[in-house]
N, CA, C and O atoms as a Tripos MOL2 file, in Angstrom:
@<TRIPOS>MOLECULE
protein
  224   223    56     0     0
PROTEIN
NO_CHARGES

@<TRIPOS>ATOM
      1 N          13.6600   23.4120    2.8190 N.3       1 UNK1
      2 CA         14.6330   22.4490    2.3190 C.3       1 UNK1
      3 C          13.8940   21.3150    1.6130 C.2       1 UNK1
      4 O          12.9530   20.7220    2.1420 O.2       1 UNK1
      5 N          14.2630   21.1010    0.6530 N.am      2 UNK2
      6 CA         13.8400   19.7340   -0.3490 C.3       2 UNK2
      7 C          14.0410   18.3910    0.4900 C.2       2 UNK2
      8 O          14.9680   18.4580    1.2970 O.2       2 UNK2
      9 N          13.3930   17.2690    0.4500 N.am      3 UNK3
     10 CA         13.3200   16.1670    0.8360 C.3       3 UNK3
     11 C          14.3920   15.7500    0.2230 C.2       3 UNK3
     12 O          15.1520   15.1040    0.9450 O.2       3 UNK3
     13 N          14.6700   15.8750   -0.7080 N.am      4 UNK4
     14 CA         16.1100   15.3100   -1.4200 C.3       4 UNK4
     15 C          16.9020   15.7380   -0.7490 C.2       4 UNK4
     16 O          17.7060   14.9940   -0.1880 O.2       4 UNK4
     17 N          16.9220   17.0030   -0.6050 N.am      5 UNK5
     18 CA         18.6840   17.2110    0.4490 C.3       5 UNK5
     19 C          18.3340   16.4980    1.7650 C.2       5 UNK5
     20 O          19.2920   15.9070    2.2630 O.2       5 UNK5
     21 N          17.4540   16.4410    2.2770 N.am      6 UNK6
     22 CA         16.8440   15.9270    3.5070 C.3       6 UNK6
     23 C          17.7250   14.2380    3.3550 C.2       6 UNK6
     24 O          18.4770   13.5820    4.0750 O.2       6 UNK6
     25 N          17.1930   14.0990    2.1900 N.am      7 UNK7
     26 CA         17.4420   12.4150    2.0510 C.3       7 UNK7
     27 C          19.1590   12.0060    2.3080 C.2       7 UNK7
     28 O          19.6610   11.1490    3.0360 O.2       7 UNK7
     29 N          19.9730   13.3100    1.1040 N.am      8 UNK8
     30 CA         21.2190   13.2520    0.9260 C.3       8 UNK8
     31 C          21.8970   13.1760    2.2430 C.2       8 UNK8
     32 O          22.9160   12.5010    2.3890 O.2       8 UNK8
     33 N          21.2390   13.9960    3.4030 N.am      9 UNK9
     34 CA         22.0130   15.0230    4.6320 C.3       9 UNK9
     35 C          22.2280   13.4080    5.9110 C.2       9 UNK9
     36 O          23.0440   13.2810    6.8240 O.2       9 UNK9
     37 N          21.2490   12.5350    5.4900 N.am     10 UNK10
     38 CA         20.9390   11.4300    6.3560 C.3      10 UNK10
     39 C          21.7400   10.4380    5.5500 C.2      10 UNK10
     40 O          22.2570    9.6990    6.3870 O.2      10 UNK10
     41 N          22.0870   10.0660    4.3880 N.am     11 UNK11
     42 CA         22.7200    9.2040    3.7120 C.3      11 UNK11
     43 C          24.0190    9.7190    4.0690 C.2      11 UNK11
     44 O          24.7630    8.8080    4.4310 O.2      11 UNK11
     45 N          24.5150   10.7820    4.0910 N.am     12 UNK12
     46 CA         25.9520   11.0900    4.5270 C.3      12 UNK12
     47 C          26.2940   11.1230    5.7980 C.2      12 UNK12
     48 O          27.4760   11.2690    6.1100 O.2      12 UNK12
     49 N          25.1680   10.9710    6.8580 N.am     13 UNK13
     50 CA         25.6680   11.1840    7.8630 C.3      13 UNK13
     51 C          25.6640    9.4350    8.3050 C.2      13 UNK13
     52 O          26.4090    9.0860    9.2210 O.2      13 UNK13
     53 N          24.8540    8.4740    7.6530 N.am     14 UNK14
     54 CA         25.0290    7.2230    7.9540 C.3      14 UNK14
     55 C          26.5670    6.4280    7.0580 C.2      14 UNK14
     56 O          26.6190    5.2010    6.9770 O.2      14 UNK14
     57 N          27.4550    7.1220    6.5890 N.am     15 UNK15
     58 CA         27.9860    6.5950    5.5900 C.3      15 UNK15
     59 C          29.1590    7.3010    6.0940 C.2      15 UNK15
     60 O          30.2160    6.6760    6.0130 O.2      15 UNK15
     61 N          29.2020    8.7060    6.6970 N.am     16 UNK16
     62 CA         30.4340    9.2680    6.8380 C.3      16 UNK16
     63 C          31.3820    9.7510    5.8160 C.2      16 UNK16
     64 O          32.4870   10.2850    5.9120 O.2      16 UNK16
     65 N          30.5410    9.3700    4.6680 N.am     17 UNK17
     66 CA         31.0430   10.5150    3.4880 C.3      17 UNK17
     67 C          30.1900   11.0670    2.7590 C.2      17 UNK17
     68 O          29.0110   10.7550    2.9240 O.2      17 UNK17
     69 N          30.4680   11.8150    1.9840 N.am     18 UNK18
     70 CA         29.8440   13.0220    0.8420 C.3      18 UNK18
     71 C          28.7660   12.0900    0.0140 C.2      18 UNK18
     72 O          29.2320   11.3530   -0.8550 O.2      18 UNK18
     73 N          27.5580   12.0900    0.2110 N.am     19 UNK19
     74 CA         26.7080   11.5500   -1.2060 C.3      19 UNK19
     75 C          27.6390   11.5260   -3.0300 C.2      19 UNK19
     76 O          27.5890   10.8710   -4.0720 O.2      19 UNK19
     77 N          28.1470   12.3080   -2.6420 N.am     20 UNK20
     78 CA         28.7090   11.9790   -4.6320 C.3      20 UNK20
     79 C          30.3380   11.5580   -4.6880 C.2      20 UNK20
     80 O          30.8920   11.3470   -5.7670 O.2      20 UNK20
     81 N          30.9210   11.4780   -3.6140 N.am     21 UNK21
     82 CA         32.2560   10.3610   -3.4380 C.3      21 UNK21
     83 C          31.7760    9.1850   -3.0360 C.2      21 UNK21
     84 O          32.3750    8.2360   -3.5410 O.2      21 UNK21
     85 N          30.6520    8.8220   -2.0930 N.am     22 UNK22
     86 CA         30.3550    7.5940   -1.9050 C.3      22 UNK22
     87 C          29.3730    6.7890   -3.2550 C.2      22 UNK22
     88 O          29.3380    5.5640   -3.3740 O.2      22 UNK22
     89 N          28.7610    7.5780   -4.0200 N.am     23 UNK23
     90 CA         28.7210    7.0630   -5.4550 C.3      23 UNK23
     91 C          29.7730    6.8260   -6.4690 C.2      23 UNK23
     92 O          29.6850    5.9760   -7.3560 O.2      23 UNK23
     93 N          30.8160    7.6590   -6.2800 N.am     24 UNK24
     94 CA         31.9920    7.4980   -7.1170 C.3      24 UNK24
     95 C          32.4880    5.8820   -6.6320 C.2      24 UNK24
     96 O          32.5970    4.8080   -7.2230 O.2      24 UNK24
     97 N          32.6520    6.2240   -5.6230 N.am     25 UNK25
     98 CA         34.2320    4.8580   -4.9200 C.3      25 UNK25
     99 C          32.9460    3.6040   -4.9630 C.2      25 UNK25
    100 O          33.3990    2.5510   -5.4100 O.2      25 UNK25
    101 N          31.9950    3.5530   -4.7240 N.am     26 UNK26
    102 CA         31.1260    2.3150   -4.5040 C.3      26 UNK26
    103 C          30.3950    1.9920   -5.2270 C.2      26 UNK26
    104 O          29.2290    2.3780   -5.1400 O.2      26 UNK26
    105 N          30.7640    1.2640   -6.0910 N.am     27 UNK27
    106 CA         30.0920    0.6340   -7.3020 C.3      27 UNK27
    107 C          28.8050    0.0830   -6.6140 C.2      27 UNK27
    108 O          27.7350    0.6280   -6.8810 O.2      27 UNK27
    109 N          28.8430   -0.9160   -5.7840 N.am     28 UNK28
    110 CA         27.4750   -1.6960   -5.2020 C.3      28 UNK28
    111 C          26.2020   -0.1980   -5.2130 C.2      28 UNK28
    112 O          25.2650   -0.0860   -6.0030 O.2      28 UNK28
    113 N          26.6000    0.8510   -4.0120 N.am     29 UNK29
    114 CA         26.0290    1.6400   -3.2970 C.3      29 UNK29
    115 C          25.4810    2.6500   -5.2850 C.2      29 UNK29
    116 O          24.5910    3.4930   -5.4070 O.2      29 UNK29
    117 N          26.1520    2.2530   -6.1210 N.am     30 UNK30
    118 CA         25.8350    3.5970   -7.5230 C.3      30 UNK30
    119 C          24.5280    2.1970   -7.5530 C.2      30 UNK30
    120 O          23.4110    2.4820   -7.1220 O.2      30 UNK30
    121 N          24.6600    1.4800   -7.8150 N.am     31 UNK31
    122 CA         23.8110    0.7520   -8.4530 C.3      31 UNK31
    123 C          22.6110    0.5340   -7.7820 C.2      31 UNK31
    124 O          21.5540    0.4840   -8.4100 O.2      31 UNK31
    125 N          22.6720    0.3590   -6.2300 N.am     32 UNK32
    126 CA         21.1470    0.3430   -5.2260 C.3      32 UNK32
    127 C          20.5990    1.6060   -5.2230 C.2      32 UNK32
    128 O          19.4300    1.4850   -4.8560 O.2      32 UNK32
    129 N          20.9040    2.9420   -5.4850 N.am     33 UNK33
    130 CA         20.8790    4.3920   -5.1050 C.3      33 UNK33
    131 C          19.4890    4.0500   -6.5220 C.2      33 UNK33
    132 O          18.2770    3.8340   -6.5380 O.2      33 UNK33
    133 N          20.6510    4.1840   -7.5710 N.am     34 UNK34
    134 CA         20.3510    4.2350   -9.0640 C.3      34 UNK34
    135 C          18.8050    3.2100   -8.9670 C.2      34 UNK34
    136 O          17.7050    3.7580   -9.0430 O.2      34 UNK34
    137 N          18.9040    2.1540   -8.8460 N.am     35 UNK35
    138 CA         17.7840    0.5340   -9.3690 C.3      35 UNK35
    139 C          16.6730    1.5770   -8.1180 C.2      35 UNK35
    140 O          15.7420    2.1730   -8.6600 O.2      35 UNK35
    141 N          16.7830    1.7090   -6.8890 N.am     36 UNK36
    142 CA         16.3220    2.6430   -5.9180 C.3      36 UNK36
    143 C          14.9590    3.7880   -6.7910 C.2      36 UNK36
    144 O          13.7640    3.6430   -7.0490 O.2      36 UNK36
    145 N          16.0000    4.9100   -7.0050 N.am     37 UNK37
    146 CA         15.2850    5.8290   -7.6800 C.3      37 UNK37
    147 C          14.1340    5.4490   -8.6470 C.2      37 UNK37
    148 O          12.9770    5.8320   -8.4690 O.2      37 UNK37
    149 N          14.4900    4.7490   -9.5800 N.am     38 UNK38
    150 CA         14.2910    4.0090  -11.2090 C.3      38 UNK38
    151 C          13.1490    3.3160  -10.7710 C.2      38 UNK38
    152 O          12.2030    3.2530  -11.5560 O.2      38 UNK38
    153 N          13.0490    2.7430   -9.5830 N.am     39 UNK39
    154 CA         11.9130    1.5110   -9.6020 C.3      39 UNK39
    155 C          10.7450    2.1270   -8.4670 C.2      39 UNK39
    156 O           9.5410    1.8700   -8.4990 O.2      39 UNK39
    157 N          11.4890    3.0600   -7.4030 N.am     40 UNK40
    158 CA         10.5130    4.1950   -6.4150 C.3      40 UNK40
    159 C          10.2590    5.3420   -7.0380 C.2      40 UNK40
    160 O           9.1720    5.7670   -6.6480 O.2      40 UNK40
    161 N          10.8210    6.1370   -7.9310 N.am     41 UNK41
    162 CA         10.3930    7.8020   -7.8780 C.3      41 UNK41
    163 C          10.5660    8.2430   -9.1510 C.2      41 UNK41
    164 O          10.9050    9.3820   -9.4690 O.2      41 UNK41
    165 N          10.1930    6.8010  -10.3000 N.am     42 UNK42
    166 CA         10.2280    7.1830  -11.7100 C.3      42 UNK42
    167 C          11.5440    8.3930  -11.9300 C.2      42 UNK42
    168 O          11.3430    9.3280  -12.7050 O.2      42 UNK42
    169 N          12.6640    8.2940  -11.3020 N.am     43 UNK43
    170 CA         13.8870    9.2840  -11.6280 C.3      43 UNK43
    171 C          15.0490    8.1360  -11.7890 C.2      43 UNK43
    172 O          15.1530    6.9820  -11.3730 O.2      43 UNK43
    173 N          16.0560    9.1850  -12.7660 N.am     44 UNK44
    174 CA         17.2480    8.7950  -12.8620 C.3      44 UNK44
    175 C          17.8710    9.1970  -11.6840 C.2      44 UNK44
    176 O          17.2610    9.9490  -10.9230 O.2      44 UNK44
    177 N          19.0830    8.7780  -11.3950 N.am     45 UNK45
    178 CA         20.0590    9.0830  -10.5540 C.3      45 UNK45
    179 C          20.1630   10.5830  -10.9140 C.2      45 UNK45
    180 O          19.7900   11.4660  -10.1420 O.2      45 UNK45
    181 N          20.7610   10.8460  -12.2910 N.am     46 UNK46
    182 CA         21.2520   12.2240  -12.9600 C.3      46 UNK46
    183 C          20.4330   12.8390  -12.0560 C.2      46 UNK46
    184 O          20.8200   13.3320  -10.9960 O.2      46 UNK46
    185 N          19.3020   12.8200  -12.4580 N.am     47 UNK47
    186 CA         17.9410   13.7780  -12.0850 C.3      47 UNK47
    187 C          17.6960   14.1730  -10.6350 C.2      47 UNK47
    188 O          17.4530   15.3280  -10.2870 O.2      47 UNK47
    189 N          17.7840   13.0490   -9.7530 N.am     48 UNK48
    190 CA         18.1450   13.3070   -8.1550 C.3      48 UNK48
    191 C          19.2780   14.3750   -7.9300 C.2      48 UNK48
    192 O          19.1950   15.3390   -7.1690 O.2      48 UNK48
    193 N          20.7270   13.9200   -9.0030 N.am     49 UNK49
    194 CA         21.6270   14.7190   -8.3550 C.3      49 UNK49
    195 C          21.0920   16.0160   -8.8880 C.2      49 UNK49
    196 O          20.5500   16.7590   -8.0690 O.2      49 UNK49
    197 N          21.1520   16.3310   -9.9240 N.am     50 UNK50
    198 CA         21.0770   17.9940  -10.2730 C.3      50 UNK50
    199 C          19.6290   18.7780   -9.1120 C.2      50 UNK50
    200 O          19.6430   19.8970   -8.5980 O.2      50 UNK50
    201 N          18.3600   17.5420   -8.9910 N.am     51 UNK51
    202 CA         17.7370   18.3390   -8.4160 C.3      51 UNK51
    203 C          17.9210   18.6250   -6.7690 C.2      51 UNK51
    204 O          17.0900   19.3140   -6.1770 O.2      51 UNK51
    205 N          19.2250   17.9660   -5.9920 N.am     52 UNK52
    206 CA         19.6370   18.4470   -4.8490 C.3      52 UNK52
    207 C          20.2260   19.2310   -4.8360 C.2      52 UNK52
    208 O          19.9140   20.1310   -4.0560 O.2      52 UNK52
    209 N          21.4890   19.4040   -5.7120 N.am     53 UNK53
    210 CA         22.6590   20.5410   -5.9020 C.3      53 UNK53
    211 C          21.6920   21.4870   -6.8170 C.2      53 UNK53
    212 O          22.4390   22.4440   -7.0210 O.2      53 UNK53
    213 N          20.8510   21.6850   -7.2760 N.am     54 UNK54
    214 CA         20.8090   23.1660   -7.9880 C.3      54 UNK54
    215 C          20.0770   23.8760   -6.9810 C.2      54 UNK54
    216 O          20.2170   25.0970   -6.9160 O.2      54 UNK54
    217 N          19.2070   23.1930   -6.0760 N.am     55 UNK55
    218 CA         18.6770   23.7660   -4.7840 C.3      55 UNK55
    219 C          19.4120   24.4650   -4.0110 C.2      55 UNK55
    220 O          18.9600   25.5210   -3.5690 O.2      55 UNK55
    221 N          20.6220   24.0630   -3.6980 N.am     56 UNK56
    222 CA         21.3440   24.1020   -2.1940 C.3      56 UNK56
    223 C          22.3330   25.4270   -3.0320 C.2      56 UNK56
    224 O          23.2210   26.0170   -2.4160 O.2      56 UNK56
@<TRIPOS>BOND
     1     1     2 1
     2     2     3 1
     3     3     4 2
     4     3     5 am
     5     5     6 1
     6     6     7 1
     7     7     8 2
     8     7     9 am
     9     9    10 1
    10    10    11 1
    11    11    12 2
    12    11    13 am
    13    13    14 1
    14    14    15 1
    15    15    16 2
    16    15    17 am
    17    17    18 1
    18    18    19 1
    19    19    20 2
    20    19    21 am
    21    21    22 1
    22    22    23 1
    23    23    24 2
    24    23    25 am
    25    25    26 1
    26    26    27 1
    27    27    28 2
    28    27    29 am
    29    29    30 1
    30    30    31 1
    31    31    32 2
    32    31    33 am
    33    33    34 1
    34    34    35 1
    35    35    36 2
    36    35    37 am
    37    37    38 1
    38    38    39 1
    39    39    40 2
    40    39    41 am
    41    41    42 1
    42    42    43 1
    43    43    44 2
    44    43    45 am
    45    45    46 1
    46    46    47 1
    47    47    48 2
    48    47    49 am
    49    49    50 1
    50    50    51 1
    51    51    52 2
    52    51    53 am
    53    53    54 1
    54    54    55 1
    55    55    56 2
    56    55    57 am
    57    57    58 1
    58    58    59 1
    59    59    60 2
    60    59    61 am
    61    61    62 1
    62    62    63 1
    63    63    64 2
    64    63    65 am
    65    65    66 1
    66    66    67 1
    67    67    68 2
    68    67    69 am
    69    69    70 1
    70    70    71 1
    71    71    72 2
    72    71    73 am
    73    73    74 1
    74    74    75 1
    75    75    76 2
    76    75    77 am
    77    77    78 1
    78    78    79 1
    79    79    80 2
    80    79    81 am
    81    81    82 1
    82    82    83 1
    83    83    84 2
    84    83    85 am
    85    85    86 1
    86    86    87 1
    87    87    88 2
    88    87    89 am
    89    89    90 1
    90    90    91 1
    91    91    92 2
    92    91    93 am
    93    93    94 1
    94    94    95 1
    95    95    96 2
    96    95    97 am
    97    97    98 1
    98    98    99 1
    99    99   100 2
   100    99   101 am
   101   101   102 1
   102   102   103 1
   103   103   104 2
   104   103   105 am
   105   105   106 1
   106   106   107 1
   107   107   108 2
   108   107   109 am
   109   109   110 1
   110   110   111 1
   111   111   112 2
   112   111   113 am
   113   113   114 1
   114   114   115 1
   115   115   116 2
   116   115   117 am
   117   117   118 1
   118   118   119 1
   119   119   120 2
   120   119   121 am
   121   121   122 1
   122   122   123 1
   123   123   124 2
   124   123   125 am
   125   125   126 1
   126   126   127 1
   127   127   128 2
   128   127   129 am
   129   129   130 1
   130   130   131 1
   131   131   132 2
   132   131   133 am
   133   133   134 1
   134   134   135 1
   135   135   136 2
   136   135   137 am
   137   137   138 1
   138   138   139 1
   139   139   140 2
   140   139   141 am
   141   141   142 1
   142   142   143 1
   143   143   144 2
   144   143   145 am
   145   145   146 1
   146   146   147 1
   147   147   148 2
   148   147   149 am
   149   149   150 1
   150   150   151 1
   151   151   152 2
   152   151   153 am
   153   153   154 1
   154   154   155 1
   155   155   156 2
   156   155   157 am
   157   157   158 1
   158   158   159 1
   159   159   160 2
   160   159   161 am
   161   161   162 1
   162   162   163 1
   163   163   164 2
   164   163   165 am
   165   165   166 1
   166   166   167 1
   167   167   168 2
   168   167   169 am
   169   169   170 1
   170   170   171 1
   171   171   172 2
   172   171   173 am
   173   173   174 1
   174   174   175 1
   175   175   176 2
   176   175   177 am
   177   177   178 1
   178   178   179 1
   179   179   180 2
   180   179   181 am
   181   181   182 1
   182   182   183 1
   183   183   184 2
   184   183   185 am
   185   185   186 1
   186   186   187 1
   187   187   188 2
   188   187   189 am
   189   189   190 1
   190   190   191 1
   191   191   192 2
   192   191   193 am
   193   193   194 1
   194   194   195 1
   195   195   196 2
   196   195   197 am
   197   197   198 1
   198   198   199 1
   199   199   200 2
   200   199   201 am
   201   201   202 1
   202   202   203 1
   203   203   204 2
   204   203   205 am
   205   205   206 1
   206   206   207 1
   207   207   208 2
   208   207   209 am
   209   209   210 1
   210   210   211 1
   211   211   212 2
   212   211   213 am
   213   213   214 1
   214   214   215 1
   215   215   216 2
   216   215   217 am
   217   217   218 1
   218   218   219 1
   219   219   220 2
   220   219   221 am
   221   221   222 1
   222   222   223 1
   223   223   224 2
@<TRIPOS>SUBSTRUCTURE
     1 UNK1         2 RESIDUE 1 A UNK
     2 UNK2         6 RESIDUE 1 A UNK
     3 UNK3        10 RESIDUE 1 A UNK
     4 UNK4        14 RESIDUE 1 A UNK
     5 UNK5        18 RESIDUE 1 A UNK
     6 UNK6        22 RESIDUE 1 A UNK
     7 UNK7        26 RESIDUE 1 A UNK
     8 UNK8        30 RESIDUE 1 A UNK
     9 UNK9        34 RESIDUE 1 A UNK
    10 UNK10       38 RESIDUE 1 A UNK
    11 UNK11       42 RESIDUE 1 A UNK
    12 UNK12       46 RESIDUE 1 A UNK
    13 UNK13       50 RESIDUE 1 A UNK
    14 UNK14       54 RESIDUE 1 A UNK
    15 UNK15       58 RESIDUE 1 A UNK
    16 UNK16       62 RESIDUE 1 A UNK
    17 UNK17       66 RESIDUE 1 A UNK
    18 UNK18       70 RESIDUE 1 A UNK
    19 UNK19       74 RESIDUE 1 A UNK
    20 UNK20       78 RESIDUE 1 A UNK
    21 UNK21       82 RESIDUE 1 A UNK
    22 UNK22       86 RESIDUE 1 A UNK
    23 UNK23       90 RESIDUE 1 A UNK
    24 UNK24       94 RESIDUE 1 A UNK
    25 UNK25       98 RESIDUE 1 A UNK
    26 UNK26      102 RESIDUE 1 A UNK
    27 UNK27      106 RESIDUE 1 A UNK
    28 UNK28      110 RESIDUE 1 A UNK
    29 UNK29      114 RESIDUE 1 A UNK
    30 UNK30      118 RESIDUE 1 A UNK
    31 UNK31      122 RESIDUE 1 A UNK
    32 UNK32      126 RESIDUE 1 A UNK
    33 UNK33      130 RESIDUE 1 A UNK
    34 UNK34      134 RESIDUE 1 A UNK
    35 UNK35      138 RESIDUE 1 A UNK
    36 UNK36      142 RESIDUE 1 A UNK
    37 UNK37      146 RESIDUE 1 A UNK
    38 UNK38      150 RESIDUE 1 A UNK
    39 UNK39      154 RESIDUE 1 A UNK
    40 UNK40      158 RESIDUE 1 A UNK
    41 UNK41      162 RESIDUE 1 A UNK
    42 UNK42      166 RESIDUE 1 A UNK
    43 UNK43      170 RESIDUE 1 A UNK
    44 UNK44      174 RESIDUE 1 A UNK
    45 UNK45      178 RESIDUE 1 A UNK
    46 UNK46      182 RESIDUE 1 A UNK
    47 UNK47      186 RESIDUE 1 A UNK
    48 UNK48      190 RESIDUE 1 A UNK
    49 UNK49      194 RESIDUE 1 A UNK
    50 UNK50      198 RESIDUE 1 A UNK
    51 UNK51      202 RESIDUE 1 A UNK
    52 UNK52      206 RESIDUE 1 A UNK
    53 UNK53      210 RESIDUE 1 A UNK
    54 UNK54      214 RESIDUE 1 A UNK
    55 UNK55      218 RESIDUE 1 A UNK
    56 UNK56      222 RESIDUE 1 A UNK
C-alpha cells in the first residue's frame, strides 16, 4: 500500500468523512491539504489525488 493511501485512510478516519467530500465541503481543509503538499512534497493536490486513486 502507498503512503498516500496510508495518509488518506488516517485523514478519514480523523475527520469521519471521505478524503474528497471533505475537500469539496471545506474550503479551509482544500487550502491547508493543498499550501501542505506545495510547500512539503513539491506536489499539487491534483497529483496526490490521482496518485492515491489510480493505485487503489
Amino acid at each position: 500500500m502507498l503512503l498516500q493511501r496510508i495518509i488518506v485512510d488516517q485523514l478519514e478516519k480523523i475527520s469521519g468523512q471521505s478524503f474528497l467530500h471533505k475537500l469539496a465541503t471545506d474550503k479551509e481543509y482544500f487550502k491547508e491539504v493543498s499550501r501542505y503538499l506545495e510547500e512539503n512534497h513539491k506536489m499539487s493536490l491534483e497529483e496526490f489525488i490521482i496518485s492515491v486513486y489510480r493505485s487503489s
